[in-house]
N, C-alpha and C positions, 0 to 999 in steps of 0.2 A: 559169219554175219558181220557185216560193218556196222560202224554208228555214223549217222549224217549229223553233221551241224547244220542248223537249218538257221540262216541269215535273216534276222525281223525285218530287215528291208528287203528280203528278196534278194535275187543273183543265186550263183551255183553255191551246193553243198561243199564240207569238207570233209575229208574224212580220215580217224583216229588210224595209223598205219598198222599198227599194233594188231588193233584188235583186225585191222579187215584182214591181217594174215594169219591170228590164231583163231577167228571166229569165236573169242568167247573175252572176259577180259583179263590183261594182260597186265603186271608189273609192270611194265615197260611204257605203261600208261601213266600218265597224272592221276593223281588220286578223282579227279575227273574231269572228262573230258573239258568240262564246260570250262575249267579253269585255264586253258589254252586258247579259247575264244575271246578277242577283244572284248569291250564294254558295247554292247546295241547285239548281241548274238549270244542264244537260246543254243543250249543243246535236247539232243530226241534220243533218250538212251532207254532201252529197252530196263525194264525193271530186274530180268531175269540177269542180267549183266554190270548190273553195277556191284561193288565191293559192298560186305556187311557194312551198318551205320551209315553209309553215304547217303542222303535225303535224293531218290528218283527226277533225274531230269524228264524223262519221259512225263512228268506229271509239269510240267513247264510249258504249258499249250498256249494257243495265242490267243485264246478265251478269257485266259488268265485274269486276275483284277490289277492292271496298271497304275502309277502315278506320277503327274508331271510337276508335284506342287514339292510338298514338304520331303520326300522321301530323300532323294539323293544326299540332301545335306543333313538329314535327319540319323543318316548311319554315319558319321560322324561323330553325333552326339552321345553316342551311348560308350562310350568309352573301351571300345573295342583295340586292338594294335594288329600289327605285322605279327605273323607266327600262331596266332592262338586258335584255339580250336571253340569254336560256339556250338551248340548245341539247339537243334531246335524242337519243341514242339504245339502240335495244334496245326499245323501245317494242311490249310483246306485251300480249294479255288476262288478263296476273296480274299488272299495275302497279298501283301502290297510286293509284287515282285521288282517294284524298281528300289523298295527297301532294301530287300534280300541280297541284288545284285552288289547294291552299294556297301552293304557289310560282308561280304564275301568278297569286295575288291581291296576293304582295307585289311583283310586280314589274310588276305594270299590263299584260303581255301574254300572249300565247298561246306555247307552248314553240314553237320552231322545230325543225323534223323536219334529218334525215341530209341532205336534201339542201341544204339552205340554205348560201352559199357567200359571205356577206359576214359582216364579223367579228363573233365574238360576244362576250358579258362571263363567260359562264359556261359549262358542261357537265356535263351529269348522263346516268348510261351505267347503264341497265337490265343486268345480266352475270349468267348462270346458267351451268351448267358445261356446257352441250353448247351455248353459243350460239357455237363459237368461238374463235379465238385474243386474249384480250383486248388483248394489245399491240397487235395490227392497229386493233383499234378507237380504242384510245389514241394512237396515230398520227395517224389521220381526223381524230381531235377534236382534234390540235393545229394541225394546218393551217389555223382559222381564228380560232383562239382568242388574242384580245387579252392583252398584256403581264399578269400578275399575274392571268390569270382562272383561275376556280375549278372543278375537276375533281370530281366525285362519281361514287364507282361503288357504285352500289345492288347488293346481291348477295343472294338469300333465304339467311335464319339458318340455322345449324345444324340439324340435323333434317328442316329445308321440303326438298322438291324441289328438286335445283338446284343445292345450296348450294355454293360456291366456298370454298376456304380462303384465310386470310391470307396464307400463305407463295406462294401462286398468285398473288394480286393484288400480293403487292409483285417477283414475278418478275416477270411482265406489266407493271408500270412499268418496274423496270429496263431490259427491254428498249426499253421507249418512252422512256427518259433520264428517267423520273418518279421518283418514290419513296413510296411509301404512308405517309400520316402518320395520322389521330387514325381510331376505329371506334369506331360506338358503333350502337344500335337508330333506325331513323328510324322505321320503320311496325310495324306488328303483324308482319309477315311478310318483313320486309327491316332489313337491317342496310347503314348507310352508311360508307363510307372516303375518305378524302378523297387526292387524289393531291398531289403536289406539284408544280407547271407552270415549265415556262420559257418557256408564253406565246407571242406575236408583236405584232409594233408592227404600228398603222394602217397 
């Protein structure tokens, strides 16, 4: 089995050499493919093939929820670096994937999904108002989260679908021992808050 990179503008695929000669996935790979693809190019990666913890490109459709507005420079703001590992979860088809791409290009890897279980440097949590009890998920994400790492709870704005209020998200820390610190617009359709962590050592 190969994997195609499938070009958002169109033109020929590419494809991972590795895998189209072992037919399944390879060391010999990036930790995923997608991160060998310039900036404007999706990859389509079978879910049966990707490595534990790695968040499914294959769920990377062109359906997807895009943004032209606040996103790009908006993963900048969260205070991510070169090298770190983020963690994500909440991860549904109205995530702002021009977010995504932009904090997976400052930090050189692919986001790690819900189940990834070695320690991370950061967390960003997709939360709409019927996805849940958020403290529970603020929990999850503290169990592997490094000393000083950095919590993000993406929530859609006022008005979108979904929308969670502030007084919600800093209850939901509370009970997770967090505390909701700065809020500001990250995407066209999402507004970011950042939690305050008490972390965990290596």
């Amino acid at each position: 089995m190969s994997v195609t990179i499938d070009p958002i503008g169109g033109g020929p695929g590419h494809v991972c050499p590795q895998l189209a000669a072992a037919g399944t996935w390879s060391p010999a790979c990036p930790a995923t493919t997608r991160a060998r693809v310039p900036v404007g190019y999706r990859s389509v990666i079978e879910r049966a093939h990707r490595p534990p913890g790695v968040v499914s490109d294959g769920r990377n459709r062109r359906d997807v929820a895009t943004s032209t507005g606040d996103a790009p420079q908006g993963a900048g703001r969260l205070g991510y670096t070169t090298g770190q590992v983020v963690q994500e979860f909440g991860y549904d088809d109205d995530v702002d994937e021009a977010l995504r791409s932009g904090l997976e290009e400052i930090t050189g890897s692919a986001l790690v999904d819900e189940d990834y279980d070695d320690v991370v440097d950061g967390v960003i949590i997709w939360h709409r108002d019927d996805d849940g009890d958020l403290a529970d998920t603020l929990v999850d994400a503290l169990t592997v989260l490094d000393d000083g790492g950095l919590i993000w709870v993406f929530t859609p704005k006022p008005g979108r679908s979904g929308h969670v209020g502030h007084d919600d998200i800093q209850e939901a820390g509370t009970t997770a021992g967090l505390h909701a610190t700065s809020t500001f617009s990250i995407a066209d359709d999402w507004s970011a808050t950042r939690m305050g962590s008490r972390g965990r050592g290596r």
